[in-house]
C-alpha positions as CSV (number, residue, x, y, z in Angstrom):
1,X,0.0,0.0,0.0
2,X,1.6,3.4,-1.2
3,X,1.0,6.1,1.5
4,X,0.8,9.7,-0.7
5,X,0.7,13.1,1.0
6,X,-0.4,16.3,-0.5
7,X,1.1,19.9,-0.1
8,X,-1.0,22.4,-2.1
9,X,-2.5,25.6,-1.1
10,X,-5.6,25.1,-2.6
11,X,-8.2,23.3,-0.9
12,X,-10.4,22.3,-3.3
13,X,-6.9,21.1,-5.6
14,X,-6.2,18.8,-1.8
15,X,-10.0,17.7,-1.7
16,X,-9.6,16.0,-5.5
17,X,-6.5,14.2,-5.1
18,X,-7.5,12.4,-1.5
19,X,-10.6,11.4,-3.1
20,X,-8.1,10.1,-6.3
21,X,-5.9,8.7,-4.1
22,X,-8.7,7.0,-1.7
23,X,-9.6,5.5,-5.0
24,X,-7.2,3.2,-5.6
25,X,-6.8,0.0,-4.5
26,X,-3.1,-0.2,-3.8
27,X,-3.1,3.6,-2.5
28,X,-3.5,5.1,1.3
29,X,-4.2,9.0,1.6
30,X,-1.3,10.1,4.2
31,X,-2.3,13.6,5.3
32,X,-2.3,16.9,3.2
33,X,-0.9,20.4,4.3
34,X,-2.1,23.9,2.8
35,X,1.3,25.5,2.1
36,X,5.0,26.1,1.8
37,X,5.5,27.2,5.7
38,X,5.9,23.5,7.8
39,X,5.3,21.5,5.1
40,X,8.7,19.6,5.1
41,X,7.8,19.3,8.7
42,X,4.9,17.6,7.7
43,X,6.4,15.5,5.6
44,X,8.3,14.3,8.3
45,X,6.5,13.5,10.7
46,X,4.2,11.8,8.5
47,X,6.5,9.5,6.3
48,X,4.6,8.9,3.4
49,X,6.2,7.1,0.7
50,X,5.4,9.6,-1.9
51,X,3.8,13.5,-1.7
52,X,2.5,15.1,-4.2
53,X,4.2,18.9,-4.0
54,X,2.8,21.8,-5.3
55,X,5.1,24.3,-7.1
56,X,3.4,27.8,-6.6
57,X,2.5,28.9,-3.6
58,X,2.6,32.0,-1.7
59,X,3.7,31.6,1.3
60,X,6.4,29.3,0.4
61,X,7.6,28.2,-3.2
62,X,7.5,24.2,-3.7
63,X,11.3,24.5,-5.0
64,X,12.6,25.6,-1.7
65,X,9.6,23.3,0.1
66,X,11.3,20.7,-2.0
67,X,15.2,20.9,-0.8
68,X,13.7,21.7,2.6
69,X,12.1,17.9,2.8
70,X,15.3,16.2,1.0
71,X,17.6,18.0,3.4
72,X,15.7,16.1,6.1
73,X,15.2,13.0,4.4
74,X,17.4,12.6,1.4
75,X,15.1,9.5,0.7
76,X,12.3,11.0,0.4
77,X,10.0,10.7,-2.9
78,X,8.3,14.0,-4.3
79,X,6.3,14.3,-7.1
80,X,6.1,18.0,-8.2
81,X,2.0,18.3,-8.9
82,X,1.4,22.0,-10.7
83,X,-0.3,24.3,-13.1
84,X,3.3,25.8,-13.6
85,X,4.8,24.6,-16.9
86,X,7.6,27.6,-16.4
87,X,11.0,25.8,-17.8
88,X,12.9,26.7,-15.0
89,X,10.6,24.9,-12.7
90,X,10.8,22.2,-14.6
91,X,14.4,22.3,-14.8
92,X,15.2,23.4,-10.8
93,X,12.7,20.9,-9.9
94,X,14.3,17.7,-11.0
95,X,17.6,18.9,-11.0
96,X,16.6,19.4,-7.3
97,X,15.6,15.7,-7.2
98,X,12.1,15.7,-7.6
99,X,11.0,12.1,-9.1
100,X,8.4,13.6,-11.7
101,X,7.0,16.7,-12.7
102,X,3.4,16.3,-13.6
103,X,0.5,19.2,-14.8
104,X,-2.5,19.2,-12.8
105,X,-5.1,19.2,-15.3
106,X,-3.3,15.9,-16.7
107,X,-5.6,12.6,-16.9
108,X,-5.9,10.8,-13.2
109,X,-3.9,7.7,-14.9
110,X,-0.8,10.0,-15.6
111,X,-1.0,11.4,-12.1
112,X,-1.5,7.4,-10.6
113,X,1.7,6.7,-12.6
114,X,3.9,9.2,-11.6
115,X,3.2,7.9,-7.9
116,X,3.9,4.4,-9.1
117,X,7.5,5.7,-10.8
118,X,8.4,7.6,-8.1
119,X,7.7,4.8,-5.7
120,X,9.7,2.7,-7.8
121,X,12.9,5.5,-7.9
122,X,12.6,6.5,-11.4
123,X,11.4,10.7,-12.5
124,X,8.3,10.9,-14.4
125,X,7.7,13.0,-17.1
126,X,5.4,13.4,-20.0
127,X,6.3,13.7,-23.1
128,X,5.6,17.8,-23.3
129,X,7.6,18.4,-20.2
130,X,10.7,15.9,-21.2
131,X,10.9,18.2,-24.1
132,X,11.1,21.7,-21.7
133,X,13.6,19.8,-19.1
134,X,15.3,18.8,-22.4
135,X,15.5,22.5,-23.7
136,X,16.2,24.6,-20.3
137,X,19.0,21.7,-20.1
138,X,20.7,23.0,-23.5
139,X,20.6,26.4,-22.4
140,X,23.2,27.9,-20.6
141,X,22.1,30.8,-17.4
142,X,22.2,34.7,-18.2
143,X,24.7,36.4,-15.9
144,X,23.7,39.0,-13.4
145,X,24.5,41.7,-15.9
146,X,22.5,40.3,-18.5
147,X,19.8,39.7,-16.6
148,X,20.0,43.8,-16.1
149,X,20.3,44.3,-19.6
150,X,17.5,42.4,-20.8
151,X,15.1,43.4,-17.8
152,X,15.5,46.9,-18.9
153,X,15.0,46.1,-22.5
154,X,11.8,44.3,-21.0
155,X,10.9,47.7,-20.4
156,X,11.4,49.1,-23.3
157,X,14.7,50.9,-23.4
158,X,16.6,51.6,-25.8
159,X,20.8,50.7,-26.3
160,X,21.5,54.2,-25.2
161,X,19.4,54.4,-22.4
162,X,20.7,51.4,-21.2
163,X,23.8,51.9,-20.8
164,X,23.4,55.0,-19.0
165,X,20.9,53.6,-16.7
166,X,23.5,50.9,-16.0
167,X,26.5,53.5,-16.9
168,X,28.3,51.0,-19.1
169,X,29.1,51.9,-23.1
170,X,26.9,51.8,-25.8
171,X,29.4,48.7,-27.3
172,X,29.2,47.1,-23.9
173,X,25.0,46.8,-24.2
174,X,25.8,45.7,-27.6
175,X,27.8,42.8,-26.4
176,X,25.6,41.8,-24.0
177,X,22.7,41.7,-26.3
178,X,24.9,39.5,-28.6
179,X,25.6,37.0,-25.7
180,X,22.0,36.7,-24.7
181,X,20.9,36.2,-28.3
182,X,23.1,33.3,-28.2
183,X,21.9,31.9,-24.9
184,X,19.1,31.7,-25.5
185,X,18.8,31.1,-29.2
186,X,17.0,34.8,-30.2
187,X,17.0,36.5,-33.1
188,X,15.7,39.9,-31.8
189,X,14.7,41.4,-28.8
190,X,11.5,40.8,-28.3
191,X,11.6,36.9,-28.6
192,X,14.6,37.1,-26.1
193,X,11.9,38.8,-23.4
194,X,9.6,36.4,-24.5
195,X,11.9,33.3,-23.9
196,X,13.9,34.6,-20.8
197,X,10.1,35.0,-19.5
198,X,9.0,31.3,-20.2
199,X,12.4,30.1,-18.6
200,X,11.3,31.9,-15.1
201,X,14.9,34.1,-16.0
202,X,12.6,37.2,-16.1
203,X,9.8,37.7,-13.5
């Protein structure tokens, strides 16, 4: 019998997966928590063998909830359960050691096997999200600089203005635009916002 715990803020989101998990034969519902704040403290006292870990939540982000319950139990399974198909939650959340990464609105049989992979060790993924872990994998991070740059060209600044926002040269912004068309595989600027965005590198 796998034990599964739930961590989500929502209550009716909690509500839907104990009556999922209640469903099946080979499944006991653990105990569920509604946030980020104590829930790896849940987790341990608890000891299920698998929880299902929401990724947003405002009190506490399920990344950090996530290395909180593996500090304490390196053993632990977690099963990342979201509306949050962001690629850098999908890449921070297994290279944290999540063992799946699974959309909330998917059917109830992918959700019942991510449980059953994660109990067995392996990371779950669909096919949609393979291909974003695959993709945020390939790309290498924007520096702290870059990240300036690009946030101000998010705001729709100009190569002059930037640099004396930032006071740096006109050929300095240049180069930095260069390097973060290259990162991440742009052509102009306004697909390098877009993209930075969907990677989580711009909030």
């Amino acid at each position: 019998m796998t034990k599964v715990a739930i961590v989500d803020d929502h209550a009716v989101v909690r509500a839907g997966l104990k009556y999922l998990i209640e469903a099946q034969a080979d499944m006991a519902f653990a105990g569920e928590h509604g946030g980020g704040v104590g829930a790896a403290d849940f987790v341990a006292a608890v000891k299920p063998d698998v929880t299902l870990l929401d990724v947003r939540m405002p009190d506490l982000g399920g990344i950090e909830v996530l290395k909180a319950i593996l500090k304490q139990n390196p053993e632990a399974r977690v099963v990342m359960l979201t509306t949050s198909d962001t690629e850098e939650d999908i890449f921070r959340a297994i290279e944290e050691g999540a063992l799946g990464y699974v959309m909330k609105e998917s059917p109830v049989e992918t959700i019942i096997a991510a449980i059953a992979s994660a109990m067995a060790g392996e990371v779950f993924m669909t096919d949609d999200v393979r291909r974003i872990y695959e993709a945020r994998r390939s790309v290498k991070g924007l520096s702290p600089r870059e990240l300036e740059v690009l946030g101000l060209v998010r705001e729709g600044l100009g190569n002059k203005d930037i640099a004396l926002r930032l006071k740096i040269s006109d050929n300095s912004v240049k180069m930095h635009l260069k390097r973060i068309f290259f990162k991440l595989g742009a052509s102009d600027r306004a697909e390098a916002v877009a993209l930075a965005l969907r990677r989580g590198f711009l909030i």
